[in-house]
Every structure is written in structure tokens, then in C-alpha cells.
N, C-alpha and C positions, 0 to 999 in steps of 0.2 A: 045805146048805152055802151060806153067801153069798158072794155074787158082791161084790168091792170094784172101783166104778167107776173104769176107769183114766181120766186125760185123755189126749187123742186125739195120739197122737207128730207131730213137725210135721217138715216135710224143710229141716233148715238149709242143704240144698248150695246151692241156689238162693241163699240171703240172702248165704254165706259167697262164693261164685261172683261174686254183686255186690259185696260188699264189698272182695273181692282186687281187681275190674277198678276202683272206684273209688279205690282205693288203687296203683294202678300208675298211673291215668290223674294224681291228684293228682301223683305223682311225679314224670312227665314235664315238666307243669307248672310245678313249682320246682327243675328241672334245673339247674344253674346254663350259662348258655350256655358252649362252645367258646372255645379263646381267638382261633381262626379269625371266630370271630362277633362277637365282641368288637370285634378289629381292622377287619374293613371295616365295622363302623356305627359305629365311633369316625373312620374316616379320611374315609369318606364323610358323617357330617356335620358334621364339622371342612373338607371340603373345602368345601363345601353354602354352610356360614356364611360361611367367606374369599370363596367366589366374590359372595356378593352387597354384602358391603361393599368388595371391588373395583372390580362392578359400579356402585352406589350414586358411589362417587368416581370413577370414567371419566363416569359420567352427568351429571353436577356442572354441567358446561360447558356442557351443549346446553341449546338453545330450548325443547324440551319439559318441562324439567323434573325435578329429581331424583326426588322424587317419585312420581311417575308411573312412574316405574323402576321403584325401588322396590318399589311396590304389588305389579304385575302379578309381577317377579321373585319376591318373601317370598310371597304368594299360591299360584305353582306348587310353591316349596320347602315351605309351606304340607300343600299337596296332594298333595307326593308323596311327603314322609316318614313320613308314616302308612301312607301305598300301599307303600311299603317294607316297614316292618313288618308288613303284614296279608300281603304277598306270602314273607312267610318264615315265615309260619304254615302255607301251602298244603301239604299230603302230595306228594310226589314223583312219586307215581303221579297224580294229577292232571296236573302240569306234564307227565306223558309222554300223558298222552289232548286234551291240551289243544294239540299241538305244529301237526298240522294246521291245526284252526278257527284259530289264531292265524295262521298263515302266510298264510292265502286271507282272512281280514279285514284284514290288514295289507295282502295285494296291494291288495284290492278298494279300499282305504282313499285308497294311493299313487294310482291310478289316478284318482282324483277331480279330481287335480292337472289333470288334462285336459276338463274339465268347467266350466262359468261358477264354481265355486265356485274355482278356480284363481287365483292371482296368480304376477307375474311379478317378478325383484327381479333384477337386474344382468346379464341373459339368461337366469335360471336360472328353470326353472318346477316348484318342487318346494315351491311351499306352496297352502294350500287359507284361504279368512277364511270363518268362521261367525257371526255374531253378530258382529260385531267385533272378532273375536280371531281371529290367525293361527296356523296350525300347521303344523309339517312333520310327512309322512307317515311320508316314507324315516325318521326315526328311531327309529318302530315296529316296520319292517323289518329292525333289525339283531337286536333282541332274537328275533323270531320266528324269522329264519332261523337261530340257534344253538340252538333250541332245537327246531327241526326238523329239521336237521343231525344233531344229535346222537339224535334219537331214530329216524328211521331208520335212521345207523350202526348204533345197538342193536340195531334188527330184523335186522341182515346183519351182528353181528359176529362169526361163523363163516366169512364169506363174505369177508372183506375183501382175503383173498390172489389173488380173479379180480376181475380190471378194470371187468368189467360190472357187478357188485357194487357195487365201490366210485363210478362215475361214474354209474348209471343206480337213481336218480332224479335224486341230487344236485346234476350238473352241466346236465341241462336244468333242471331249477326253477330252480336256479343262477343257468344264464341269463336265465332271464324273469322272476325277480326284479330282473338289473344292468340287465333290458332298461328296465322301467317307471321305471327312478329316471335311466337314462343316458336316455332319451326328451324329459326335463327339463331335460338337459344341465347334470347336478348330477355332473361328474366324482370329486370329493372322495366325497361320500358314494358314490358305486359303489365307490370306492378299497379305502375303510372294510368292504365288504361281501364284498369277495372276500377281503380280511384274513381276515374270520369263517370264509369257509367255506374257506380252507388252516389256520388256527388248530385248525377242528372235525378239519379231515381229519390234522391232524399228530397230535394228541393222540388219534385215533381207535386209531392206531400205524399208518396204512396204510403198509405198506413202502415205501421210498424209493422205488424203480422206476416203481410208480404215483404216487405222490406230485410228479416232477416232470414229467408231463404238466400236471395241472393247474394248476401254478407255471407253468409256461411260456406257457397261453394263456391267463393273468391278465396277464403281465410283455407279452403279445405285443397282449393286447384293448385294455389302456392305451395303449401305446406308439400302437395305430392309431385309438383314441380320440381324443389328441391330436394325432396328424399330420391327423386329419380336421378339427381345427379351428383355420384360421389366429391364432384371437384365444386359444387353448391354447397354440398351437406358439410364439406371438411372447410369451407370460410365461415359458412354460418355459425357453428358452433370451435371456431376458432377462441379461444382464450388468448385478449391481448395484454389483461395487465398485468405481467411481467415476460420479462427476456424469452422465455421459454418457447415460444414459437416467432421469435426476429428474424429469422434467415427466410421464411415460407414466407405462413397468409397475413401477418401480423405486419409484416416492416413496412408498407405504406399506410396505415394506420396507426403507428406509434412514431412515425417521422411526422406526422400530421399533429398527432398533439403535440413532440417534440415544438415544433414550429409555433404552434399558438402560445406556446408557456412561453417558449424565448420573447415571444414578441410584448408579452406582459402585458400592462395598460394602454400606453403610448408609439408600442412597436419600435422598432429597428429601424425603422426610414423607409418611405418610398424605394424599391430599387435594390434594398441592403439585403435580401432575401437567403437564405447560406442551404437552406433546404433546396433551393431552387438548380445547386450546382449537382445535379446526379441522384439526392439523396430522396427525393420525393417524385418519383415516377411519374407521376400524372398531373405534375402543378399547375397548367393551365386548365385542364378538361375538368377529373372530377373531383381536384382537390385544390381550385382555386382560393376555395373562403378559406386554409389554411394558411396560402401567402397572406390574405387581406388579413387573416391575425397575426401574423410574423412581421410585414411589414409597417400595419397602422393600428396592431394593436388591439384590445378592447374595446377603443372607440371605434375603430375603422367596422367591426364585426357587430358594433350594436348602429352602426350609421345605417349597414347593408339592411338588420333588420328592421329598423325604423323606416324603411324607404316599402318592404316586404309588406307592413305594418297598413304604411300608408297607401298600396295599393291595393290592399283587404279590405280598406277602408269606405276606398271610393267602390270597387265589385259591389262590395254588401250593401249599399246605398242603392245601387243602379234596382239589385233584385228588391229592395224593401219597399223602392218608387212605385214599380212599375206594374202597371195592370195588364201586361202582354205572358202569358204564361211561357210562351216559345224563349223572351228574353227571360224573363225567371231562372230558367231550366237551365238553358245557353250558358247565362253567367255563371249559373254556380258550377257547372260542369268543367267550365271555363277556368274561375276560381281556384277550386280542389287542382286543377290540373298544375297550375303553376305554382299555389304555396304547399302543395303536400309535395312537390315535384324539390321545391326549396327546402322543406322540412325533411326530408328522405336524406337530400343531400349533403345535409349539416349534419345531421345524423351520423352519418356515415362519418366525416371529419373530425367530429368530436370523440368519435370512436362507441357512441351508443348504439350506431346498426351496423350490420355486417358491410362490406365492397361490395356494391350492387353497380356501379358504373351508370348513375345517373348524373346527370351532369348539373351545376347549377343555374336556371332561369337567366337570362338577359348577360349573364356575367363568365359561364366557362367557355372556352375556347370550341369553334365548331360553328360553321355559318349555318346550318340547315336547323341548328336545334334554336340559333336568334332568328332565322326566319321566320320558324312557323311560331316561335314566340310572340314578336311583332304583327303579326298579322292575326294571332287570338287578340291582343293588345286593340288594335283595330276593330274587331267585331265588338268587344267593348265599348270602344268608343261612339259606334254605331249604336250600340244599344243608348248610351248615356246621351247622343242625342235627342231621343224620343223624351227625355225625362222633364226640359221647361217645356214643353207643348201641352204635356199632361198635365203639368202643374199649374199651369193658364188654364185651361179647361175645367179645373177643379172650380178656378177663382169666378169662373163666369156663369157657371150655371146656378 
């Protein structure tokens, strides 16, 4: 009997096995994003843009040069909108193993401020020059600490209902994070930073009970913050409506309303800025939204905030979506950082908070403060990725 040679049977499961995971991975790939993701990188580089041709016209006036603004400002937006989008490709689980080494290199980073690499700018000592480019640390600090906040909460969010839980680690690193940026005597940014960590701890859910302890020795650290420094306590408690204190702590905050009134509804023009010649010290850093009311207006200052608006928008979606506690936490820590960082700012322009020297989000002049903006921007966007997989997931089980 003859034997008819078969060919030799081959095991498709492997090929097929690769072929399904090549086919799920393409997929993800042409997802179409979230409309969460959509919004904050339409708002954030609509923001991005506005800030630097505001920039670009506050800068107009000075001796250095437009220029030269310019450069160094489109440069870091440059640098850091890529850094955005590469930062919302990263896996989640990454950003949760990464939550430490970011916190103790950002310490280590801030700390340098104390170091010959340190410079000093109006008593405040919270920038470091390298090469001829300065940077501030403490702005690396907010992103880390919210994302260190948030990822220990996760490790103890069984545990959140005993105190010791909730405050130990949180509120010693806490400290010794306000400690090295208040050491600078950069009260604003500390401000900024206990924001974060009540933002992380609200959105954490920690019961009220606990909750206002650490409200209280943020409202009580400030308060003895500024009574400890007589050149804090005499702006704080500065009277600026009327003349009577113009020549001291009052003239860049009555040049600031100055400038929003002149600019009235429709503003003065792109460019036509007259505060910007001398009379407003700080027009590009932290009294930008005062050009944007001189020169465009009421609309120009309700556009800025419709765009603030619409990046609260998309944040507070990401947190309402999503069943990952670490993003939860992340975002609103995230959130708080940049619209209370906005709101402080305005604040201060309109002349209902005292000169704190914070600067405004995506729009004042300063490469390292649009860095680590864009690059919280990005862990956003990272977050707002997970949001259609889970909503697929809802649909199929």
C-alpha cells in the first residue's frame, strides 16, 4: 500500500494570536480621541498661542527688545507642546510608578535654589541660571506633588476614613515640600501648592471631618507666613482705592485697573498698549490679563476666561468618567493647580487680592512656568485617553 506524503500541518494560533493583537493595537491607534481630549489641547493651545502674541505686545516697549521675547517664549511653547503630546501617550501605570522619583527630583531640583546656581529677583530666591537661561524649580513641584498625592491616596484608599491614613505621609512631605519653596520666600507659589494638596485631598472623598484640619493649618501657615514678614503684612493690608498709597505697594495695581478701564469693552488695539511704556512693571509676567483688557478689551478678558471655562470643562469630565481613583485624584489636583493658579491671578489685576507674583497659566511671560503647564496639560490628556475604552466597556458587558 502506498503511503501519499502529507505536508507537514503548521499551528496558525500563534500567527492568528499575532494578528488579532496587531489588529487591536492598530485600533487603538486610530481611536478617534475623547471629546475630553479634544477640549483641553484645543483650549491649551489656543491658550499657548494668545499668551505669546500678548506676550510679544507687552514686550514691544522695552529696551531688550521684541524679539528676543519672542525667541526664548515660541522656543519653550516650541518645547513643550510636543512634550505634551508625548506626555499623553505615557500608560497610566507608568505615571503611578513614576509618582516618587518625580517628587524627590523635583525636591532635589528646588533645593538648588540654595546653591551658587541660585539667583535672587525682588527678595524671592526660587530661580536657579544654567547656561544662561533661568528656571524656576517650584514649578516642577506642583505637577509632582499631584501626582504623588494622588498616588499614595490610591495605596490607602480603603484607609481614608482614620486620620493617620489620610495625613501620614501626605502632610509631612506636604511640609517639606512648602518648606523648600517658603525657604525662598516665594509665598505665592507655596500658596499654589497647598491648593494642590486640599484639591488632591477633596477629590480624594476624604470625609469632611478630616478634611478641615488640613484647611485650617494651610489658612493658619499663610496667615503666620505673612504676619512674619513686615514687607508681606504692609502689601497685604495695602489700601489701594485711592491715591494714598501710589508712589509704594498700590502703583502696580492701580496701573492695572488703570489699563482695563482705558481698554473698556473693545480695547485700544492689539499693540496700542500706553501702560506698557514704563507705567506697569510687570506687563508681561504677572500682569499680562491687564494688557489683554487694555488692548482687546472686555471681550479679549471674557474670551481668556471662556477658554479657562472650557478647560474646567473638559478636567471635570475626565474626573466624572473615570473609574481609576489615581486619575480622579491626579486631575483635580491638576485642575485646582491651574484654575485657582488663574483665579489668584486675576485677582490680583483687578485689584481684589493683594501682589502675590503668580504668574498667569499658558499666557505670562517665563518658559519654565509654560513648561510644566504643558506637560500637567499632557498628563491630562493621558488621563482623557483611558475615558472611550471605558465607555466601550460599559457598552459591552
Amino acid at each position: 500500500m502506498t503511503q501519499v506524503a502529507r505536508p507537514p500541518r503548521t499551528d496558525t494560533r500563534g500567527t492568528d494570536s499575532r494578528g488579532l493583537a496587531a489588529r487591536v493595537s492598530l485600533g487603538r491607534i486610530f481611536t478617534p480621541p475623547s471629546s475630553e481630549f479634544l477640549l483641553i489641547a484645543s483650549t491649551a493651545l489656543l491658550l499657548t498661542v494668545f499668551g505669546i502674541i500678548m506676550v510679544i505686545s507687552a514686550t514691544s516697549a522695552t529696551e531688550t527688545g521684541v524679539m528676543d521675547t519672542a525667541l526664548k517664549q515660541s522656543m519653550f511653547a516650541a518645547i513643550g507642546i510636543p512634550l505634551m503630546f508625548l506626555v499623553s501617550r505615557l500608560p497610566i501605570r507608568f505615571l503611578k510608578k513614576m509618582a516618587w522619583p518625580l517628587l524627590i527630583a523635583a525636591t532635589l531640583m528646588q533645593l538648588l535654589v540654595f546653591t551658587p546656581l541660585g539667583v535672587e529677583d525682588a527678595g524671592n530666591r526660587n530661580w536657579i541660571r544654567i547656561a544662561g537661561f533661568s528656571m524656576q524649580p517650584s514649578e516642577f513641584l506642583k505637577l509632582a506633588l499631584a501626582l504623588w498625592v494622588a498616588y499614595v491616596l490610591l495605596r490607602k484608599r480603603a484607609l481614608l476614613g482614620i486620620w493617620r491614613h489620610v495625613f501620614i505621609p501626605v502632610i509631612p512631605v506636604g511640609l517639606l515640600v512648602f518648606a523648600t519653596v517658603m525657604a525662598g520666600r516665594d509665598l505665592g507659589t507655596a500658596m499654589v501648592l497647598v491648593l494642590i494638596l486640599l484639591g488632591c485631598l477633596f477629590f480624594a472623598g476624604v470625609k469632611l471631618r478630616l478634611f478641615i484640619l488640613p484647611v485650617l493649618l494651610g489658612v493658619v501657615g499663610v496667615i503666620a507666613l505673612a504676619i512674619a514678614s513686615p514687607d508681606r503684612m504692609r502689601r497685604i493690608t495695602a489700601v489701594c482705592s485711592d491715591m494714598s498709597n501710589y508712589e509704594h505697594d498700590c502703583y502696580q495695581s492701580i496701573h492695572a485697573v488703570w489699563g482695563m478701564a482705558n481698554g473698556g469693552i473693545f480695547g485700544l488695539g492689539l499693540g496700542n498698549s500706553q501702560e506698557k511704556y514704563g507705567w506697569l512693571p510687570a506687563a508681561a509676567n504677572d500682569f499680562i490679563f491687564a494688557i489683554v483688557g487694555e488692548e482687546l478689551g472686555l471681550i479679549g478678558c471674557l474670551v481668556v476666561l471662556a477658554l479657562f471655562t472650557f478647560f474646567a470643562v473638559g478636567a471635570f469630565h475626565i474626573m466624572r468618567k473615570t473609574d481609576d481613583p489615581f486619575i480622579r485624584v491626579a486631575a483635580g489636583g491638576i485642575t485646582v493647580w491651574i484654575l485657582g493658579q488663574a483665579l489668584i491671578n486675576i485677582g490680583v489685576v483687578i485689584g481684589v487680592l493683594p501682589v502675590m507674583g503668580v504668574p498667569l497659566p499658558f499666557m505670562s511671560q517665563g518658559g519654565t512656568a509654560l513648561l510644566s503647564v504643558l506637560l500637567a496639560c499632557g498628563v491630562l490628556l493621558a488621563f482623557a485617553r483611558t475615558i472611550p475604552a471605558t465607555d466601550r466597556g460599559k457598552v459591552t458587558r
